[in-house]
FIVEX-61719 format. One line per field, with one value per residue (C-alpha): residue in one letter; x, y, z; residue number from 1. Coordinates in nm, 2 decimals. Each point is the difference from the previous one (the first is absolute). Example, Ala and Ser with C-alpha at 12.3 -4.5 7.8 and 13.67 -1.06 7.14 Angstrom:
% FIVEX-61719
r: c(a	s) .
u: c(1.23	0.14) .
v: c(-0.45	0.34) .
w: c(0.78	-0.07) .
k: c(1	2) .
//
This chain:
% FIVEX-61719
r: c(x	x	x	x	x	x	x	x	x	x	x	x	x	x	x	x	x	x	x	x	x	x	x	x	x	x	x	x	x	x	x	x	x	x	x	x	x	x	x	x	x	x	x	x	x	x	x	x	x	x	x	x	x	x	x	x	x	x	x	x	x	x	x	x	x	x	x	x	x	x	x	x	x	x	x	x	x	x	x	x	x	x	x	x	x	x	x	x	x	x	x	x	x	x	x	x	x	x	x	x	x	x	x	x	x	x	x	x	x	x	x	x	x	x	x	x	x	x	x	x	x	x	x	x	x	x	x	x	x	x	x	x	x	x	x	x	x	x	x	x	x	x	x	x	x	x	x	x	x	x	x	x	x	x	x	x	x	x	x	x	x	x	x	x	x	x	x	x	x	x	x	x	x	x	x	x	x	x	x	x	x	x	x	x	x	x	x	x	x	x	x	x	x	x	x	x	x	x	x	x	x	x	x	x	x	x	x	x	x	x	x	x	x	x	x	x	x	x	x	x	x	x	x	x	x	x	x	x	x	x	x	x	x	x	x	x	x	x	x	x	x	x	x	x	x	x	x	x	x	x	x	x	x	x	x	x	x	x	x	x	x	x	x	x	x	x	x	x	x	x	x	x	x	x	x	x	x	x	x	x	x	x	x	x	x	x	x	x	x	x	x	x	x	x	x	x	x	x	x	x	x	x	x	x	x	x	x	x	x	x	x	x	x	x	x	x	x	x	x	x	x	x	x	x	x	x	x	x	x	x	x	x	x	x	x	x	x	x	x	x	x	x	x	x	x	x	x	x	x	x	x	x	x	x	x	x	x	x	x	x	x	x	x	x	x	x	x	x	x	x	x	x	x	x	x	x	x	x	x	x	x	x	x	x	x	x	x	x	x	x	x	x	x	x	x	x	x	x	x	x	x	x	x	x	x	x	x	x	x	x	x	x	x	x	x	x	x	x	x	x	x	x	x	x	x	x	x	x	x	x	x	x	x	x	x	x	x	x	x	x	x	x	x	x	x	x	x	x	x	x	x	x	x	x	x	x	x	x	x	x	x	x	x	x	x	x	x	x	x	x	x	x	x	x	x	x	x	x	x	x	x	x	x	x	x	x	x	x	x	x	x	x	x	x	x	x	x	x	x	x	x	x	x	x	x	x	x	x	x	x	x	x	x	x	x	x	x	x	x	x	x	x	x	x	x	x	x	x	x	x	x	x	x	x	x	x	x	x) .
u: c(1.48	0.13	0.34	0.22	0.35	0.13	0.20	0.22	-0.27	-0.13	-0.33	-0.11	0.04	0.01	-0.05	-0.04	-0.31	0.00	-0.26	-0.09	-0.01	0.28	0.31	0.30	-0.07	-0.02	-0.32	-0.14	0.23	-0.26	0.09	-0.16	-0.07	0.22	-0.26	-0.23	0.08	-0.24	-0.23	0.00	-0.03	-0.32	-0.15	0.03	-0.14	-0.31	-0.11	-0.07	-0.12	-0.27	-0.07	-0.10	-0.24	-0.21	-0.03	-0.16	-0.27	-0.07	-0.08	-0.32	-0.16	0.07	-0.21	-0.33	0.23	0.12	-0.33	-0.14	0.33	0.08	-0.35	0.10	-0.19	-0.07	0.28	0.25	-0.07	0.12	0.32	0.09	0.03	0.13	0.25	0.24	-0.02	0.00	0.31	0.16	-0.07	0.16	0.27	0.15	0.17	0.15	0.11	0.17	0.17	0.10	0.14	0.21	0.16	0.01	0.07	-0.29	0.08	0.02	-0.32	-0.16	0.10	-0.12	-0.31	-0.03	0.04	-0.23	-0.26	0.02	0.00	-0.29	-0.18	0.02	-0.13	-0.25	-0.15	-0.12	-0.10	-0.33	-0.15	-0.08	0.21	0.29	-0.03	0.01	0.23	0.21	-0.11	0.13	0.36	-0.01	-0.04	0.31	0.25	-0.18	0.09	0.37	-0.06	-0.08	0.20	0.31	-0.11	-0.01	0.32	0.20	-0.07	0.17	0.29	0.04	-0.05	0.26	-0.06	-0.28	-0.16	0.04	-0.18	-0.32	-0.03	0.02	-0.24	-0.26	0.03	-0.04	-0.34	-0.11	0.03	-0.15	-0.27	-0.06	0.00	-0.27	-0.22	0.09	-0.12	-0.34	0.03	0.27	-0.20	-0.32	0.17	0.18	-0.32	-0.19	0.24	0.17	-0.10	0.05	0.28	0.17	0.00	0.25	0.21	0.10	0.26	0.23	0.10	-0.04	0.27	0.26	0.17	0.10	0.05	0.27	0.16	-0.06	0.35	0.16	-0.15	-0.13	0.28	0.00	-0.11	-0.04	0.08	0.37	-0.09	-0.39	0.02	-0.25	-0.36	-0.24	-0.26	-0.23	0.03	-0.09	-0.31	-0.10	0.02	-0.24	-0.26	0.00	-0.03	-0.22	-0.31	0.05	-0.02	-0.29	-0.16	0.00	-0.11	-0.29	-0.09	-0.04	-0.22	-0.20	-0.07	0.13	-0.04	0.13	0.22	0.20	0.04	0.15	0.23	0.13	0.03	0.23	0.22	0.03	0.10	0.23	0.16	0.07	0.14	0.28	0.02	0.09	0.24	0.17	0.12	0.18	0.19	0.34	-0.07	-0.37	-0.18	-0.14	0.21	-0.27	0.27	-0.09	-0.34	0.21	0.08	-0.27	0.10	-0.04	-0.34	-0.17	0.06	-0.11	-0.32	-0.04	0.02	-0.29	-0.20	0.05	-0.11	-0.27	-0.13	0.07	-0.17	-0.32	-0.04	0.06	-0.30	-0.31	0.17	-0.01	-0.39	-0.12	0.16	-0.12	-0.31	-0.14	0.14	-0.01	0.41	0.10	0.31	0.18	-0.13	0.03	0.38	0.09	-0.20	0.26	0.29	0.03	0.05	0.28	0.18	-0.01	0.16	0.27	0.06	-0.01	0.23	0.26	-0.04	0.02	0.36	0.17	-0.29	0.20	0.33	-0.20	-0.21	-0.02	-0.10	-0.25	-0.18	-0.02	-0.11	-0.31	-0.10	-0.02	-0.27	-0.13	-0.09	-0.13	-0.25	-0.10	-0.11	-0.21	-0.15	-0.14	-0.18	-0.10	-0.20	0.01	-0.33	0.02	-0.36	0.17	0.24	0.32	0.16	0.09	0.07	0.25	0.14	0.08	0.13	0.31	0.03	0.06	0.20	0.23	0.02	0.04	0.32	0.15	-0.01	0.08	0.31	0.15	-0.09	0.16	0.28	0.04	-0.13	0.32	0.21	-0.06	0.15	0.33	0.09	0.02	-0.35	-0.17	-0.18	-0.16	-0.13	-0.08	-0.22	-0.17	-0.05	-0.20	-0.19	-0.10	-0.14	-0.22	-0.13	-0.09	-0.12	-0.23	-0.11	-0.14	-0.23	-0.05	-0.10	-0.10	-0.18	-0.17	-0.10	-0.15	-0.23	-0.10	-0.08	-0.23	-0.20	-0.12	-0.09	-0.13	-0.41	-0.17	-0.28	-0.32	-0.11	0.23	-0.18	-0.36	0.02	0.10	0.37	0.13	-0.11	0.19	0.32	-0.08	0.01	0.34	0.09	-0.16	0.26	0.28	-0.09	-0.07	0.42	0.23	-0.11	0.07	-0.26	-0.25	0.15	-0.06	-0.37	-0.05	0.01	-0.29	-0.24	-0.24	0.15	-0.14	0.09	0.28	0.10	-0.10	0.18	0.32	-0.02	-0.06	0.31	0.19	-0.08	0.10	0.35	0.05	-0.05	0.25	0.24	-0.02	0.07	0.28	0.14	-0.04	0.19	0.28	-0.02	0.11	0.23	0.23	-0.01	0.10	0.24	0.20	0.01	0.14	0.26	0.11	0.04	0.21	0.20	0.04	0.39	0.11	0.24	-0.10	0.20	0.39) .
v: c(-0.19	0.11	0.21	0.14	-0.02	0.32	-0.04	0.29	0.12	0.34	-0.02	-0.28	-0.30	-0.35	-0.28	-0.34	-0.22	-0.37	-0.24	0.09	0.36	0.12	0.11	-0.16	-0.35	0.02	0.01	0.31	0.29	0.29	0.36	0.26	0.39	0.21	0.15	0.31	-0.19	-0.27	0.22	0.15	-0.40	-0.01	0.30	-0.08	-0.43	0.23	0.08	-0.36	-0.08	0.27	-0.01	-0.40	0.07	0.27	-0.25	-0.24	0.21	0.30	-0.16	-0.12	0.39	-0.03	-0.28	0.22	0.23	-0.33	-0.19	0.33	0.06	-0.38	-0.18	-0.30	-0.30	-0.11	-0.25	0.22	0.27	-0.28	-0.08	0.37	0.04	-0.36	-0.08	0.22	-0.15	-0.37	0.04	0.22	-0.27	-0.31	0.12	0.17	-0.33	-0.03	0.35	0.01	-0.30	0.14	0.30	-0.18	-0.13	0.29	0.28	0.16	0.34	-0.17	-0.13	0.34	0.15	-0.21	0.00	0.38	0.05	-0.27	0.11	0.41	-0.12	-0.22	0.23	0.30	-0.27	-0.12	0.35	0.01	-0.32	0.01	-0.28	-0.23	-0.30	0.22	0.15	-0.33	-0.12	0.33	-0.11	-0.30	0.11	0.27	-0.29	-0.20	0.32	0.09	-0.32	0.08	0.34	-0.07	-0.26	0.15	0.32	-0.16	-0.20	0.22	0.18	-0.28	0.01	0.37	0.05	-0.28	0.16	-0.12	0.29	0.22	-0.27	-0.02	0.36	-0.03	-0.25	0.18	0.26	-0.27	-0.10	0.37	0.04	-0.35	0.08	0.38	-0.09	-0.21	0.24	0.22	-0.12	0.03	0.37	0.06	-0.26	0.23	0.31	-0.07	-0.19	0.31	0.23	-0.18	-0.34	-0.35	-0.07	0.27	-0.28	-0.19	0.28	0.18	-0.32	0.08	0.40	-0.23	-0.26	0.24	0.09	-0.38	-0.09	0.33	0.00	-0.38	-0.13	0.28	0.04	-0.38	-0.29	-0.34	-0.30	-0.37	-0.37	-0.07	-0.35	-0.03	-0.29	-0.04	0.10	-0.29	0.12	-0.32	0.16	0.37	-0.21	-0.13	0.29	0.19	-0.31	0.01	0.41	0.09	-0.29	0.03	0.41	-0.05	-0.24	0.25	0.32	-0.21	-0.13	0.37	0.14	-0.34	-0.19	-0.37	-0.19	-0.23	0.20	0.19	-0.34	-0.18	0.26	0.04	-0.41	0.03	0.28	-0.18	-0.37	0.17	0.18	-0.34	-0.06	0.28	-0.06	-0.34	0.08	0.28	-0.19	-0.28	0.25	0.07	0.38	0.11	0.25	-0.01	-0.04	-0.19	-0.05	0.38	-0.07	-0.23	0.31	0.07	0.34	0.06	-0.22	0.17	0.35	-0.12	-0.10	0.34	0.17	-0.21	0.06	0.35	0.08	-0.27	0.25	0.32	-0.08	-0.17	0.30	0.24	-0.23	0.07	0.35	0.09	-0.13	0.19	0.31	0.01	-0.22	0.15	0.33	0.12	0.10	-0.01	-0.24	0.34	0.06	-0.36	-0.02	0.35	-0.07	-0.32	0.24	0.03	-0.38	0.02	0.27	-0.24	-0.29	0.19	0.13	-0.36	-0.13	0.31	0.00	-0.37	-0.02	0.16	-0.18	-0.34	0.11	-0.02	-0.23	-0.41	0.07	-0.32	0.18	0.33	-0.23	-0.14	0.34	0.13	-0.30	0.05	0.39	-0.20	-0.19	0.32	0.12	-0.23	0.02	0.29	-0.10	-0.31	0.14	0.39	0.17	0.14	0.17	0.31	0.03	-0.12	0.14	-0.34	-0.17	0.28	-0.02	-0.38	0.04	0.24	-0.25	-0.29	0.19	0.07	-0.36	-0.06	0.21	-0.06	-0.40	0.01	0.20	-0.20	-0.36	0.12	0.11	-0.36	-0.19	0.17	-0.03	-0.36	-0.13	0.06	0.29	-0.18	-0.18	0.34	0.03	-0.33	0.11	0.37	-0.20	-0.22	0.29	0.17	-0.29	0.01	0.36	-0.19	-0.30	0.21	0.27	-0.23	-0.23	0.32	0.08	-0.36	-0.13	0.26	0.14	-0.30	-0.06	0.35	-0.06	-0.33	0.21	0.29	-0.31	-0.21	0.31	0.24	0.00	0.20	0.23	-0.15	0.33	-0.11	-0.32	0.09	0.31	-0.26	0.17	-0.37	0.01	0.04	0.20	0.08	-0.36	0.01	0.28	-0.17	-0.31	0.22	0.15	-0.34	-0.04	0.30	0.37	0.18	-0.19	0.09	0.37	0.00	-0.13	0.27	0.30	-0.18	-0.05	0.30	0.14	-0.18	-0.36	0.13	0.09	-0.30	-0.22	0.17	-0.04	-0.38	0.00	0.20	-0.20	-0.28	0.10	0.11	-0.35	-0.15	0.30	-0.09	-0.40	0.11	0.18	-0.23	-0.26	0.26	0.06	-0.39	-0.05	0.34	-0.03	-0.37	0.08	0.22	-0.28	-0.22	0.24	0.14	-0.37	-0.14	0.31	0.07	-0.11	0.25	0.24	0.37	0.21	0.14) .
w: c(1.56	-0.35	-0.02	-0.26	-0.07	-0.25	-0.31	-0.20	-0.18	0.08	-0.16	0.17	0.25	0.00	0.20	-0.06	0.14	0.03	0.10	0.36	-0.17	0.21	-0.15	-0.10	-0.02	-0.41	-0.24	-0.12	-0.08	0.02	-0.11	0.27	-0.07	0.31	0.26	-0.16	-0.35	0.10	0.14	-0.38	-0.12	0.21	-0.16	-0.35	0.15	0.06	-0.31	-0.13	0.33	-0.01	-0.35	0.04	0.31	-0.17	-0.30	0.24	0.07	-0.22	-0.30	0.19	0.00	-0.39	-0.12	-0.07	-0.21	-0.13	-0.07	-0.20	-0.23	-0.09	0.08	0.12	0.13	0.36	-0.03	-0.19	0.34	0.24	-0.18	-0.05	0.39	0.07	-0.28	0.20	0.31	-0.11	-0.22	0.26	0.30	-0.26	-0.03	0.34	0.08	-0.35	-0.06	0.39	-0.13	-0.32	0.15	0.27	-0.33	-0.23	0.25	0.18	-0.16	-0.36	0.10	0.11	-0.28	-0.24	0.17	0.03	-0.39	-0.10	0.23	-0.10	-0.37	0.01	0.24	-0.26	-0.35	0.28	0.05	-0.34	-0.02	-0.33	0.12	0.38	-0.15	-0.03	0.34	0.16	-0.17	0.13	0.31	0.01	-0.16	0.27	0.23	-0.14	0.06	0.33	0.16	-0.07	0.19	0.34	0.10	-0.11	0.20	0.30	-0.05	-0.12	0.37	0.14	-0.16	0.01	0.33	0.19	0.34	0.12	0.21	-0.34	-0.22	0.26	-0.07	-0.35	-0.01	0.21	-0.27	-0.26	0.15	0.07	-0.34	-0.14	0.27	-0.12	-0.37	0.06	0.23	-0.28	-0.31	0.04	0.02	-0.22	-0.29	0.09	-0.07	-0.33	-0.15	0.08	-0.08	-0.32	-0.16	0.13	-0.21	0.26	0.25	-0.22	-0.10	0.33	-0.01	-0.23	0.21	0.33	-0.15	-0.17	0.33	0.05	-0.32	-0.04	0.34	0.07	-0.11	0.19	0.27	0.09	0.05	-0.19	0.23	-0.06	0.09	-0.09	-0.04	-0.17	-0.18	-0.31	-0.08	-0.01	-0.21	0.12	0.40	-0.17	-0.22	0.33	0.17	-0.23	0.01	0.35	0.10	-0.32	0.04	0.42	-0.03	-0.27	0.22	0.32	-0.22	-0.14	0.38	0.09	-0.34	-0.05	0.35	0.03	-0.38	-0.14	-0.21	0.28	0.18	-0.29	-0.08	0.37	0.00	-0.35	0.18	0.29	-0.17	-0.24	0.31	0.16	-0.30	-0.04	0.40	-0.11	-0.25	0.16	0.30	-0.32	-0.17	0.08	-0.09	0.08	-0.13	0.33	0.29	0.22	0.28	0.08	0.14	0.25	0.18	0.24	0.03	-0.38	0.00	0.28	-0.16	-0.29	0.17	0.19	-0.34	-0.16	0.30	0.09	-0.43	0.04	0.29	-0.17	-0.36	0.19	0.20	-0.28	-0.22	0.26	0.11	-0.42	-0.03	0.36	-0.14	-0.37	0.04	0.37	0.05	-0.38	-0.03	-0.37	-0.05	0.03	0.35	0.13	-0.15	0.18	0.37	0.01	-0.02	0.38	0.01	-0.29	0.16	0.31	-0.20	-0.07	0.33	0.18	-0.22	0.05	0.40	0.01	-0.14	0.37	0.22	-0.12	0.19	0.35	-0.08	-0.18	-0.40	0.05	0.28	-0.23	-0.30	0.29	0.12	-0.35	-0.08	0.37	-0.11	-0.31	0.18	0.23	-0.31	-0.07	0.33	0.01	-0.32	0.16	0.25	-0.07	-0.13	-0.36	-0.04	0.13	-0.30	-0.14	0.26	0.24	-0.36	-0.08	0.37	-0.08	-0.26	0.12	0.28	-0.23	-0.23	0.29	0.06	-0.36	-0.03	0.31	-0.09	-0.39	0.07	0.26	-0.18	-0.36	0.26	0.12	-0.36	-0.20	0.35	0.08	-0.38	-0.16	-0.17	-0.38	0.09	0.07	-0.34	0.04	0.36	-0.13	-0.27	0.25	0.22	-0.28	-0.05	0.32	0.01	-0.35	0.21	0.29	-0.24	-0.17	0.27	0.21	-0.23	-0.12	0.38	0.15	-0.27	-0.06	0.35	0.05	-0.37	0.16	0.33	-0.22	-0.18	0.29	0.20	-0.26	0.05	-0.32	0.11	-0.05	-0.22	-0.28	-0.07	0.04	-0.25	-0.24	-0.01	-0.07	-0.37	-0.33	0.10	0.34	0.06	-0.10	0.26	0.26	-0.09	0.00	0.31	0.15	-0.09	0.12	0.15	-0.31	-0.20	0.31	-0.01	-0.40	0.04	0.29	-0.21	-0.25	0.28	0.13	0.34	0.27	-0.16	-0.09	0.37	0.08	-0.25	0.11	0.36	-0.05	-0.23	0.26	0.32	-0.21	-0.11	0.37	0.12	-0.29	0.12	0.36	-0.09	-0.20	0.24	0.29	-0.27	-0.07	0.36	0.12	-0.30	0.08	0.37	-0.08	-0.24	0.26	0.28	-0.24	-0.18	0.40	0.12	-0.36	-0.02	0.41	-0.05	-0.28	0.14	0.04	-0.24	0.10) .
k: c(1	2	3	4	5	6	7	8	9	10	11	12	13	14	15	16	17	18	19	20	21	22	23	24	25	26	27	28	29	30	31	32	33	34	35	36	37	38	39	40	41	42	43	44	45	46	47	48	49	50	51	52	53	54	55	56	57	58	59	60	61	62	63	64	65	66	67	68	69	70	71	72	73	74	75	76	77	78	79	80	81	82	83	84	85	86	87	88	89	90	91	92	93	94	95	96	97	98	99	100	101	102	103	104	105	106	107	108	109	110	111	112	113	114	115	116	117	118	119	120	121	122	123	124	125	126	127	128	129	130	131	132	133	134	135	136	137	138	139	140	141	142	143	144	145	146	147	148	149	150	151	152	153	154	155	156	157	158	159	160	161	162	163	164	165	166	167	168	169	170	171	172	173	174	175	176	177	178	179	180	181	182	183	184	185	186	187	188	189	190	191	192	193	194	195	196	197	198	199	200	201	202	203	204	205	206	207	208	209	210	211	212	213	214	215	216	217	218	219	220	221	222	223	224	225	226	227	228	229	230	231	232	233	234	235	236	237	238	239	240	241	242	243	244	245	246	247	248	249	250	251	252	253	254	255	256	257	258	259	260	261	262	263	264	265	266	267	268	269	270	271	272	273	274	275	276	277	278	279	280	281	282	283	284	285	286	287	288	289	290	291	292	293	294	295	296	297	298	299	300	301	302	303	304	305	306	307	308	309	310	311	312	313	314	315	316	317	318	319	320	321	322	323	324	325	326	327	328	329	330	331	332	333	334	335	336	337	338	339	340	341	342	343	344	345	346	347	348	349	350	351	352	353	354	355	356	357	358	359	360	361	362	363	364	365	366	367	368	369	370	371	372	373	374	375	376	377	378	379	380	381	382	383	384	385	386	387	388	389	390	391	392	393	394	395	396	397	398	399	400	401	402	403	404	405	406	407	408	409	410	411	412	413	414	415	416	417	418	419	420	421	422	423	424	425	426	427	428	429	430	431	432	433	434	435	436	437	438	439	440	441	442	443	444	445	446	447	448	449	450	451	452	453	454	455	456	457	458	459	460	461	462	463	464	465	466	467	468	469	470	471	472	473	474	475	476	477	478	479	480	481	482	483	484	485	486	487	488	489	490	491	492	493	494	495	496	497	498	499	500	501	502	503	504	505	506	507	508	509	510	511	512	513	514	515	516	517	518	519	520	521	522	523	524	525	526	527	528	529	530	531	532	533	534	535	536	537	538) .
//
């Protein structure tokens, strides 16, 4: 357990973390805000923290707007939502790095200008090439955002029942961003312009960027060594083709493409693994991952997102594509399940005094899996109301076991090496992210095409001709396609046709879930066994 020892100054307090992370046996000296001061810290960490999950998803409910003022192609569409992400996700590891070297705050605030300053030219981007290019910049300063958030927490909050707090706000607020944008993207395109999207960063930064170096102390690695620019180049050619790779596996079905550029990722990851573990001062410290502790938490995190955001895919499509909702309406019937993220992470932080974090962390992916359950063998014809019932319990798992395993990620490493385990958190909450809808997603399209059977009707009017035929294609690929052709058919085929469709997304939605079902209730076996040691909190 982490203590303090106080200096003179009146401001502030000091202590001094080495290795093990405990104090006074030398490394790190780290500058801590005095109690209700830190509190204050964590406020103004909020704003990037927020500000970065709404980017991730409310630009999605602007592309329409988007594709009528700038026209661009197919292919332009696709990078304007992913040249974000893919920057973002290359360079988590560096940036964490970087900031264990530079200071964290430095880092923050670097990160926190660029981004408002690019955001606002980005908003009035004249044409698609110079929105994703924005995109991608936005990308570059995002990365330096996150993982500075998160350890920067570590560092300002030495005590360690205060810090698991603090990061269960942290995730309530990464978690209710994200719930978030949707709505709050729907509103200001309807309301404004999609440019507005992009602007409401530069307000959302100003608090951080003017009470930032007063408020938020200066932390980094006393001793960081140099930057190897060959680790950060390998880095980037391992996260951007392996992220590409998944997002491509998800949208396009197994190709050749996605698999080539997941194999490139992967080789060139064994190759900065390689070189990581040769140099005398890593850009990655790969001795981290030796911890089990740290590992297995790192696992839970992967797998409780990889749940969340492959429920959240076939939840999205039942809603919108079966029960009618606008995006609006499907974004604010999740809200319950938001609100009970936030509130698993916040009641999990005393339940770890009574009782061992790593059985907290298992019955957080346990609710997980119930969730899944009941969509496993529930009956949906009634409504989305089991679907929405699942959905708060998994997000109750999914808070309870995100808060807990940051908790023990940023506890189990030194206090100097915190950035670099901040940054592989957040590339975590990516891989799991991505390989929830990549997997699951992929298995549940799989699941609609084998078991989808076309109404006879269709074919023998001769609906199959000229662009019908086309429809019939479409609907022979996802539901919406068969939703789209539904409302050109006369009524009774048209009934017909979207029964078919919706028996057969029930059946991929039941594999899914039976899938998601195995792999959570797994998961928590495996994280309550590994983690059955770690000491309940003092």
């Amino acid at each position: 357990m982490e203590s303090s020892t106080s200096t003179s100054t009146p401001a502030t307090r000091h202590f001094t973390a080495g290795p093990s992370g405990s104090p006074g046996a030398g490394g790190s000296r780290v500058t801590a805000p005095k109690p209700g001061r830190d509190w204050l810290a964590l406020a103004l960490l909020m704003f990037p923290v927020l500000l970065v999950a709404v980017d991730n998803t409310a630009l999605t409910f602007a592309l329409p707007a988007i594709a009528g003022s700038l026209e661009p192609t197919g292919v332009q569409l696709l990078w304007i939502v992913d040249a974000y992400p893919l920057v973002l996700a290359g360079l988590l590891v560096a940036m964490g790095s970087f900031g264990d070297r530079i200071g964290r705050r430095r880092l923050l605030l670097i990160g926190s200008t660029g981004f408002a300053a690019v955001s606002a030219a980005t908003a009035f981007a004249p044409s698609a090439e110079w929105l994703i290019a924005g995109r991608a910049v936005l990308g570059f300063f995002g990365a330096m955002l996150m993982p500075s958030t998160l350890s920067l927490i570590r560092n300002i909050f030495p005590d360690p029942n205060r810090r698991r707090l603090a990061i269960a706000i942290w995730a309530a607020g990464f978690s209710g961003g994200a719930a978030l944008g949707p709505i709050f993207g729907g509103w200001l395109v309807e309301h404004y312009w999609w440019g507005a999207i992009l602007l409401v960063a530069v307000p959302i930064m100003l608090p951080i960027l003017l009470l930032g170096p007063a408020l938020v102390p200066e932390s980094k690695d006393p001793r960081p060594g140099t930057v190897d620019g060959a680790s950060i180049a390998l880095s980037l050619l391992t996260m951007v083709p392996l992220v590409y790779g998944i997002k491509s596996l998800a949208t396009e079905g197994l190709s050749p493409a996605p698999a080539a550029a997941m194999g490139f990722g992967l080789l060139m990851g064994y190759v900065f693994v390689r070189r990581q573990k040769q140099l005398a001062s890593p850009l990655l410290d790969m001795g981290l991952f030796g911890n089990r502790i740290f590992s297995t938490a790192i696992t839970a995190n992967v797998l409780a997102l990889f749940s969340f955001n492959g429920f959240i895919l076939f939840l999205a499509q039942h809603l919108q594509l079966l029960e009618r909702l606008r995006p609006t309406e499907a974004g604010i019937a999740m809200i319950p399940a938001l609100v009970a993220t936030v509130l698993a992470g916040l009641l999990v932080v005393p339940l770890v005094r009574s009782t061992r974090p790593g059985f907290v962390v298992a019955g957080g992916l346990s609710l997980s899996a119930t969730g899944y359950l009941m969509v496993a063998f529930g009956d949906h014809s009634g409504g989305p109301a089991i679907l929405l019932g699942a959905l708060l319990v998994l997000a109750l798992g999914v808070g309870a076991a995100e808060t807990i395993s940051n908790d023990l990620i940023l506890g189990a490493v030194p206090p100097e090496k915190s950035g670099a385990a901040a940054a592989i958190s957040e590339t975590g909450y990516e891989i799991g992210s991505l390989l929830g809808t990549a997997v699951l997603g992929s298995i549940l399209t799989a699941s609609y095409q084998r078991n989808l059977v076309l109404p006879d009707g269709i074919l023998l009017e001769g609906v199959a001709a000229g662009d019908a035929g086309h429809g019939i294609a479409q609907a022979r690929e996802t539901l919406a396609g068969a939703m789209e052709l539904a409302h050109s058919l006369p009524a009774p085929l048209a009934d017909a046709l979207t029964s078919a469709a919706k028996a057969a997304f029930e059946s991929g939605v039941h594999v899914t879930a039976s899938i998601g079902l195995v792999l959570m209730a797994g998961a928590a076996v495996f994280v309550a066994v590994v983690l059955r040691g770690v000491p309940k909190a003092t």
